[in-house]
C-alpha positions in Angstrom: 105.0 128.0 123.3 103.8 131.6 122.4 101.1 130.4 120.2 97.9 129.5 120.1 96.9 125.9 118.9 94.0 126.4 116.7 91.5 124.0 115.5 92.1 124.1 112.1 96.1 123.7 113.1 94.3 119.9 114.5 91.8 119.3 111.9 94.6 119.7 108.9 96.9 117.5 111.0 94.5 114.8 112.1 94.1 114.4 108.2 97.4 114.1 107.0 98.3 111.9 109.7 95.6 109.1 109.4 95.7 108.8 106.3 99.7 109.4 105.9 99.6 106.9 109.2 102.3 109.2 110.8 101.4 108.8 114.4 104.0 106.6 115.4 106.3 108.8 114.0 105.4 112.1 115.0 107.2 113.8 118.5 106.0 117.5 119.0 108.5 119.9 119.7 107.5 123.4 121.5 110.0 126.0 121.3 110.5 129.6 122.5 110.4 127.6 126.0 111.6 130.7 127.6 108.1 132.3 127.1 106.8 129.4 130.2 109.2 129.7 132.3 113.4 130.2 132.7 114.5 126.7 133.1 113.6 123.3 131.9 112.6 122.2 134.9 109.7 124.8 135.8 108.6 124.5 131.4 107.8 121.6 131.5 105.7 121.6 134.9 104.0 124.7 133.3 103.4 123.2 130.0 102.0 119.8 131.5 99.3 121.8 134.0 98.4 123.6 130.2 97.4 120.6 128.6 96.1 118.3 131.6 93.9 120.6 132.9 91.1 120.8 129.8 91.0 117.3 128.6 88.7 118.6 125.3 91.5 121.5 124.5 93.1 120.4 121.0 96.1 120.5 122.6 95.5 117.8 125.0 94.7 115.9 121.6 97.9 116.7 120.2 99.8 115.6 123.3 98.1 112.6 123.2 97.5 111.3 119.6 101.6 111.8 119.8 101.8 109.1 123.2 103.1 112.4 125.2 106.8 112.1 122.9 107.4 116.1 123.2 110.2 118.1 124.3 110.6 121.9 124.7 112.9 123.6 123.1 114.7 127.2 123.4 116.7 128.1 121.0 118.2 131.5 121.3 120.0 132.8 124.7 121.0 129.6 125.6 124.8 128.5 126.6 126.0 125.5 124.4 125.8 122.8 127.4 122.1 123.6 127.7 122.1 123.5 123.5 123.7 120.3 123.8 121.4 118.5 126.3 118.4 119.5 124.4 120.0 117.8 121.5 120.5 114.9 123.5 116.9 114.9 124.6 115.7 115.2 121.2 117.9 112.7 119.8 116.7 110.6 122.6 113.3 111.0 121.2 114.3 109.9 117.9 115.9 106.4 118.7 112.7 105.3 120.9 110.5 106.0 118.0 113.2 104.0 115.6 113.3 101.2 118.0 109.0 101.0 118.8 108.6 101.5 114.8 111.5 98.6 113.8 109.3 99.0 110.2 106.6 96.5 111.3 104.7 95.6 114.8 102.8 92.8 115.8 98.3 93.5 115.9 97.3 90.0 117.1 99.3 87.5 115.6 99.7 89.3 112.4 102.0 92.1 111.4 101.6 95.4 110.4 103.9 97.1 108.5 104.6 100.4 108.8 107.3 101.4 105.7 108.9 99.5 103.2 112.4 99.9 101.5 111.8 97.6 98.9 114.9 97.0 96.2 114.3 95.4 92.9 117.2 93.8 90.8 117.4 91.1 88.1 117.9 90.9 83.8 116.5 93.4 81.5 113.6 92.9 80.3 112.5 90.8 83.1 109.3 93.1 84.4 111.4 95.2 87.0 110.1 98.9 85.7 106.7 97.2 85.6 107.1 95.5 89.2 107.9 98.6 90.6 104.7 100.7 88.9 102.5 97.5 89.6 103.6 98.3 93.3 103.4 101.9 93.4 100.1 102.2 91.7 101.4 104.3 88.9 103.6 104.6 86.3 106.5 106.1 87.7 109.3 104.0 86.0 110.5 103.9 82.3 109.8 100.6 81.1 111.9 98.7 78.4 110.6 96.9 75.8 114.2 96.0 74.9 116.7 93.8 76.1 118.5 97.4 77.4 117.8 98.8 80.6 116.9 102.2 80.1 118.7 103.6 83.0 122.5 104.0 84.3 121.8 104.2 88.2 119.2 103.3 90.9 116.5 105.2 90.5 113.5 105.7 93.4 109.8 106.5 93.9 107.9 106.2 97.0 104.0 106.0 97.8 101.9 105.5 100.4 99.5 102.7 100.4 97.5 100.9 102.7 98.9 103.0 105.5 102.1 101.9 104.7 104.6 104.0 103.7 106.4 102.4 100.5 109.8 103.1 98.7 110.7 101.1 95.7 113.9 101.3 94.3 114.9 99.6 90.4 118.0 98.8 89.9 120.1 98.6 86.8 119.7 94.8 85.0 122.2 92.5 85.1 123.9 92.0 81.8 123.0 95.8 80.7 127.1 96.4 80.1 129.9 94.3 79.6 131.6 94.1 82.7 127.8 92.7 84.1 129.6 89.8 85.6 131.8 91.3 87.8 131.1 91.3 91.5 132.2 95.2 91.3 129.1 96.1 88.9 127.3 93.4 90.9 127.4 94.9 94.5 127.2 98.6 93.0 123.8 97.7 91.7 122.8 96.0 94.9 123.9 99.4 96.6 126.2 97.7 98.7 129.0 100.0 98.5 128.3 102.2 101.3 127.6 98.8 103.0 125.7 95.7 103.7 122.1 96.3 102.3 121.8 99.7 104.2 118.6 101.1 104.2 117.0 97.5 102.3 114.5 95.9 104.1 113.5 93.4 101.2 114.8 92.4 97.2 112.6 91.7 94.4 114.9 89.4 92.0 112.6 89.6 89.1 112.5 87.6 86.1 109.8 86.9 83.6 108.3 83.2 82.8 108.9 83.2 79.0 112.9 84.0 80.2 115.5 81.4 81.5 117.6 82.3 84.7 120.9 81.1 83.3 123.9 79.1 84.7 125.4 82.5 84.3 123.4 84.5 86.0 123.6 82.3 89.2 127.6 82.2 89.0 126.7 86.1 89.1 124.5 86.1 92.0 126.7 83.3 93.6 129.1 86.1 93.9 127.0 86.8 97.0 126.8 83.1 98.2 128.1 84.4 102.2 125.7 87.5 102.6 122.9 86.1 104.5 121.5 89.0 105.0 121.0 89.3 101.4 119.5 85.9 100.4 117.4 86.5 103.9 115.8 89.6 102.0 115.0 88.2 98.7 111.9 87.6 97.2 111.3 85.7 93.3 109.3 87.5 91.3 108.0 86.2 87.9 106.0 88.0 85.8 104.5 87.1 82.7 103.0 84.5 84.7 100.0 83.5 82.5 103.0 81.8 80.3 102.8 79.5 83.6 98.8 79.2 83.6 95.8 81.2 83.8 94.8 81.1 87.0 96.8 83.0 90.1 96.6 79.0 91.3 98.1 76.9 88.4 100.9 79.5 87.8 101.9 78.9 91.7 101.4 75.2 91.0 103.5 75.0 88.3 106.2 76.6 90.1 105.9 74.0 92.7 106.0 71.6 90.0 109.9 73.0 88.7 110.9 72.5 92.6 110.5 69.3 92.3 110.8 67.8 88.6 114.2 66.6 88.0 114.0 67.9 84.3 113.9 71.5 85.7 116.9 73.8 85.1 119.4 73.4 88.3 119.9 77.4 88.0 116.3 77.6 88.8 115.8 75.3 91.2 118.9 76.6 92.9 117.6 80.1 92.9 114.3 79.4 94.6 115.9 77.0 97.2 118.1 79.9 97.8 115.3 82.1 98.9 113.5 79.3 100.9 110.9 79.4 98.1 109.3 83.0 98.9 108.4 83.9 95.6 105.3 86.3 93.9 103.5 85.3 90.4 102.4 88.4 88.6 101.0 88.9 85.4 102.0 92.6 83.7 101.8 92.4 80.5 98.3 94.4 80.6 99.3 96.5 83.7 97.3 99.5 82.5 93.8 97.1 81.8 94.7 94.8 85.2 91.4 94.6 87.2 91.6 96.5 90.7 90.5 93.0 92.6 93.7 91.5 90.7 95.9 94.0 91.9 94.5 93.8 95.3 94.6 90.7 95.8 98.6 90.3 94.7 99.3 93.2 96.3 98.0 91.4 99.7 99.9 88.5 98.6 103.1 90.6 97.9 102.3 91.7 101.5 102.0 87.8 103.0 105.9 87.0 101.5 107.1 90.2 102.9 105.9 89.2 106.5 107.7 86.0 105.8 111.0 88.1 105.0 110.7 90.2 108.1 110.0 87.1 110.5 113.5 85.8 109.4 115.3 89.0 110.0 113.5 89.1 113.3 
């Protein structure tokens, strides 16, 4: 409250926070409130005349650009029932913004997303490391050209892109140990152990084209056969998809096609019904060489299945 709010403090700010698309998240706290004014009360009328009375000031923009979420803060000299009520306050604060930001909010009748906790599971060698880079834009996971995974725990990397902020975690693959059929090693790599999907707003199963999703891989995921919540958050992914076709068009046909040919593995059939048919074709085998209009245009798609995710859990 002591300090002057400079225009460079705005311009570095306004930056970060359109691009970074922060706004919703953002509540300004002032402290030293003792320099307006001895109680609360008499602050915040002080602090509101400040602001409202030059409508060009960059603090009236801050104020603003932040839908008036601010508190004021003192935090020295105080007795712990006022400490506590300005925790209160603040924590106040918090929940609104986690209950107006519920990761995604209607513009029209589409949705816009604003983060993603995206977890992606399935075999080794299935595309997962890939996946994950193909979504983040970089290659921030090791890939295995193996049947191996290369790592021994979840491991995460976020991005922002869009305007959406984006967290992608991989997951070890299923059959990577001995033991990969027990629900134990199962629900540890779904990170289920501190409970039900917390923190997972959608699941990538991943499995490449020129691969077959086994009998026993469904008893495996079958383990999970009464969480809604999960099979409400997964998405197929196959990559390797020109095995399928060439074109983004005949590889989606063509998976169409195994719904509903009776020749088709059951395990198959029985994973896509499982996920109401919400699945992405991908091709990474060239990830490095893929064409930006490629990318963009599965990325939006990516995007599409996600809304579809999110209406169910709605």
């Amino acid at each position: 409250a002591d300090c002057f709010y400079s225009k460079e403090s705005r311009r570095i700010l306004e930056s970060a926070s359109d691009e970074m698309n922060l706004w919703p998240y953002i509540i300004v706290i002032i402290t030293k409130g003792k320099s307006l004014a001895d109680n609360s009360r008499q602050q915040k009328q002080i602090f509101e005349a400040a602001y409202t009375n030059d409508n060009n000031s960059d603090l009236h923009w801050l104020i603003n650009k932040s839908k008036k979420r601010y508190i004021i803060l003192e935090c020295k000299d105080y007795e712990k029932s006022h400490r506590e009520t300005q925790k209160r306050n603040l924590l106040e604060f918090i929940r609104n913004i986690q209950d107006s930001n519920y990761k995604m909010r209607y513009t029209g009748d589409r949705l816009k997303f604003c983060s993603i906790s995206l977890l992606i599971i399935g075999v080794p060698g299935g595309g997962k490391s890939a996946f994950g880079n193909f979504l983040l834009g970089s290659n921030a996971f090791n890939c295995s050209t193996g049947v191996l995974s290369k790592i021994s725990s979840p491991q995460q990397h976020s991005t922002f892109r869009n305007g959406v902020k984006l967290s992608v975690t991989e997951t070890q693959g299923f059959g990577s140990g001995p033991d990969w059929y027990s629900e134990t090693v199962l629900k540890n790599a779904l990170l289920l152990t501190n409970g039900p999907l917390e923190g997972v707003d959608a699941i990538a199963f991943v499995l490449s084209a020129n691969m077959r999703f086994t009998q026993d891989q469904q008893d495996t995921l079958e383990l999970l056969h009464q969480k809604e919540k999960f099979w409400n958050r997964v998405i197929v992914v196959i990559t390797h998809a020109k095995e399928m076709g060439e074109s983004v068009l005949s590889q989606e046909q063509a998976v169409k096609e195994l719904m509903e040919s009776p020749e088709s593995p059951q395990s198959l059939k029985w994973l896509l019904s499982k996920v109401s048919r919400r699945f992405l074709t991908v091709e990474l085998s060239t990830h490095d060489n893929l064409c930006e209009e490629y990318e963009n245009e599965r990325f939006q798609k990516f995007m599409l299945v996600l809304e579809q995710v999110f209406k169910k859990e709605k």
